[in-house]
N, C-alpha and C positions, 0 to 999 in steps of 0.2 A: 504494500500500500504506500501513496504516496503521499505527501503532506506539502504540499506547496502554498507559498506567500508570493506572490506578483507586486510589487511597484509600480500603478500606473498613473498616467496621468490624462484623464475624461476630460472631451472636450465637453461636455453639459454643466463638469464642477469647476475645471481649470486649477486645480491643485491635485498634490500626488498623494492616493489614496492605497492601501495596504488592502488585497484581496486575499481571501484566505481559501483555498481549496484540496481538496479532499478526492485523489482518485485511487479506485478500488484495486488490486493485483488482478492483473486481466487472467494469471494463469490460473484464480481460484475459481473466475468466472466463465470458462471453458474460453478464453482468448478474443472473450465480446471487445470488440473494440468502444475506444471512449466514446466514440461520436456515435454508439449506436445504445447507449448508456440511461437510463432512466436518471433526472438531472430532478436535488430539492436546492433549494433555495433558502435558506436560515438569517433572518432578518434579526440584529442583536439592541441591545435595550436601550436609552437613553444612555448608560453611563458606562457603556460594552463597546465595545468593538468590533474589529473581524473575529480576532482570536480566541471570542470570549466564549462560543458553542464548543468550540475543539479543546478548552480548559477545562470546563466545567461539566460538559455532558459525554455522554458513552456515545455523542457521534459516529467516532472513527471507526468506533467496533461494529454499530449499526451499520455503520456507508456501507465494512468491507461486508458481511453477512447480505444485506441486500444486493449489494452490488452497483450501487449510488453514486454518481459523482456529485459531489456536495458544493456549492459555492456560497460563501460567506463573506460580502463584500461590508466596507466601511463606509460611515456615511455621518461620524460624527455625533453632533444632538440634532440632527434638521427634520427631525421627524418628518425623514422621506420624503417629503416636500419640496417645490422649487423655489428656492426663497427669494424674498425682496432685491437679494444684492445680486440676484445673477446665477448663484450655482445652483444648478439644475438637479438635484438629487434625484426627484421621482423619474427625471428622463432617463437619468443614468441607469436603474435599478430595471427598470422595464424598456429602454431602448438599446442605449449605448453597451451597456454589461452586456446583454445576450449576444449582442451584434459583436462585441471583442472575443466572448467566448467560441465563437462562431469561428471569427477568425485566427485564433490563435490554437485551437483544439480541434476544431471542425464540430464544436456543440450545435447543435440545432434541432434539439428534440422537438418530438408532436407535443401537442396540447394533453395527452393524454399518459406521456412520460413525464413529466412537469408537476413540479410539486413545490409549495411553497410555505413554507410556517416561519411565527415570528414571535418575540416575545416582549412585552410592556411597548415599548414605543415599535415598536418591533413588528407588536401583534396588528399597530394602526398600521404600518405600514403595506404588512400584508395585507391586511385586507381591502385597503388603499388600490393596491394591483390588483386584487382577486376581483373589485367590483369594477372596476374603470377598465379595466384588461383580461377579462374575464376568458377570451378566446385565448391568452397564453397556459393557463395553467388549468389541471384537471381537479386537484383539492387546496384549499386555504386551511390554514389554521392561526388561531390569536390563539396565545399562552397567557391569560392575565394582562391582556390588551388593554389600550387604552382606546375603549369602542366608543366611546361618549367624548366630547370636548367640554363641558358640564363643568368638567373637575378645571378646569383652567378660569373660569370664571371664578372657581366657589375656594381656588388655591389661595389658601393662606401666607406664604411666603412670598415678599414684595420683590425680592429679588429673583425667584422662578419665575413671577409674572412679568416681570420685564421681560427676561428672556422669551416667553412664550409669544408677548407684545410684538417683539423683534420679526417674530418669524410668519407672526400668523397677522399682524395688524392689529385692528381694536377687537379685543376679543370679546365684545359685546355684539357685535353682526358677526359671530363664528356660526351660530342655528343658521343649516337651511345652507351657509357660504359651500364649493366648492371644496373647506377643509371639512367639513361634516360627515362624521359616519353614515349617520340616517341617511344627512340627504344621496350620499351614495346608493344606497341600501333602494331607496324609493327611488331615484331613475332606473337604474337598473329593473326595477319591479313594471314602473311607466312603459317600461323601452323595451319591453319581455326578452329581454338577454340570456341565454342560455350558460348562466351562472355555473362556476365552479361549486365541487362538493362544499361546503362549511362545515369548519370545527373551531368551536370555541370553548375552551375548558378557563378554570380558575379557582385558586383555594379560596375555602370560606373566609377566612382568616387573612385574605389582601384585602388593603384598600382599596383595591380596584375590580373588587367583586362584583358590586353595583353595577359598575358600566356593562362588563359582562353580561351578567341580570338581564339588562335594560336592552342590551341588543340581541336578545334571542330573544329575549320577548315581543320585540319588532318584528323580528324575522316568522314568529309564530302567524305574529299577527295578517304579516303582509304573504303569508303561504308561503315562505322561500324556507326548503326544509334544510334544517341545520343540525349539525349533531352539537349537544350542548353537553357539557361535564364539568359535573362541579363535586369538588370533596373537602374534606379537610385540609388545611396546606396556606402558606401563604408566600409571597412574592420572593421567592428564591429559586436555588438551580436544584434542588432538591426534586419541589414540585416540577421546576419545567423538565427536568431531564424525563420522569416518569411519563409526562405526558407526549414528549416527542419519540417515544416509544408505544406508546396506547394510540397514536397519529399515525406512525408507520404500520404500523398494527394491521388497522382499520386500512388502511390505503393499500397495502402490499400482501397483507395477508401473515401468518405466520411464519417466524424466521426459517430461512432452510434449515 
């Protein structure tokens, strides 16, 4: 198995960002070549980076057993988003990235080799791409997401709300804006898109339970079926390692 860091520099962000990937020993895999490779996507948290799935989680033992090539790109705090000043995160993460992977590996899986999960900022991200791009990937998953923007209005700390200020505007016109989970959630519903699987899990015991809650509940509401899991556990790699295993599970079937 191989364990690769790339240094690149994205024309959407224009600074040099640290990719982190993950490809399987092809001889364990009867000699499947990469580019004909089932390809997840690991979106890391607000305060994580590339490296921070392949620290903390049994990734690399999952990639090699399925047979996965894993990509774990950085992307800072910009919660996947394009921000004000120019760098393009969400283009990077759903244009530029696949299109380098493309070119540098021959990556260009179907929609239905394509897999994507994320964790706390992670989890908005993914499902950011899962609803707006729904034609690239075949299942989504938020780990204790941040599915609601709610929490950014009702944050107590004046200096996280600057920061969030920065990135998203007044975060009093965020309902309903283009950064809104719902309002993703309801075009997509409007626009009858042929939506990836959804998986949303979260410990009881996160602050960011709620949001969770609150978007499978939407999801109940508005007919888009979702698989929802909630247990004991709260906002650590403890909980998420379990559940990107209960995701592959569910997605891939039981380990060989």
């Amino acid at each position: 198995m191989a364990v690769l860091r790339i240094d690149h520099t994205p024309k959407t962000v224009k600074v040099c960002l640290p990719l982190n990937i993950i490809l399987p020993d092809p001889v364990r895999m009867n000699d499947l070549p990469v580019s004909k490779r089932k390809v997840l996507y690991l979106f890391h948290g607000l305060s994580d980076d590339a490296t921070a799935w392949g620290r903390y989680s049994c990734i690399e033992t999952l990639a090699q057993d399925y047979g996965l090539v894993v990509v774990m790109p950085s992307v800072g705090r910009s919660f996947y988003i394009n921000q004000p000043n120019g760098q393009a995160y969400f283009s990077y993460v759903t244009e530029e990235l696949p299109q380098y992977l493309f070119d540098v590996f021959g990556l260009k899986p179907k929609r239905e080799d394509t897999l994507l999960a994320g964790l706390s900022m992670g989890g908005y991200g993914a499902f950011k791409a899962g609803l707006l791009h729904p034609e690239m990937y075949s299942a989504v998953a938020s780990f204790s997401g941040v599915l609601s923007l709610a929490i950014m209005n009702a944050e107590s700390d004046d200096e996280r709300k600057d920061e969030f200020q920065l990135l998203f505007g007044d975060l009093a016109k965020l309902p309903g804006s283009e950064h809104d989970p719902a309002a993703w959630l309801q075009n997509a519903v409007a626009n009858k898109v042929d939506l990836p699987r959804l998986f949303i899990a979260c410990g009881r015991q996160d602050d960011l339970y709620p949001l969770s809650k609150m978007f499978a509940a939407a999801c109940q509401q508005l007919g888009v079926p979702v698989d929802y899991h909630e247990e004991d556990g709260r906002h650590d790699w403890y909980f998420w390692d379990a559940q990107i295993k209960r995701f592959l599970k569910a997605v891939l079937g039981d380990l060989p």
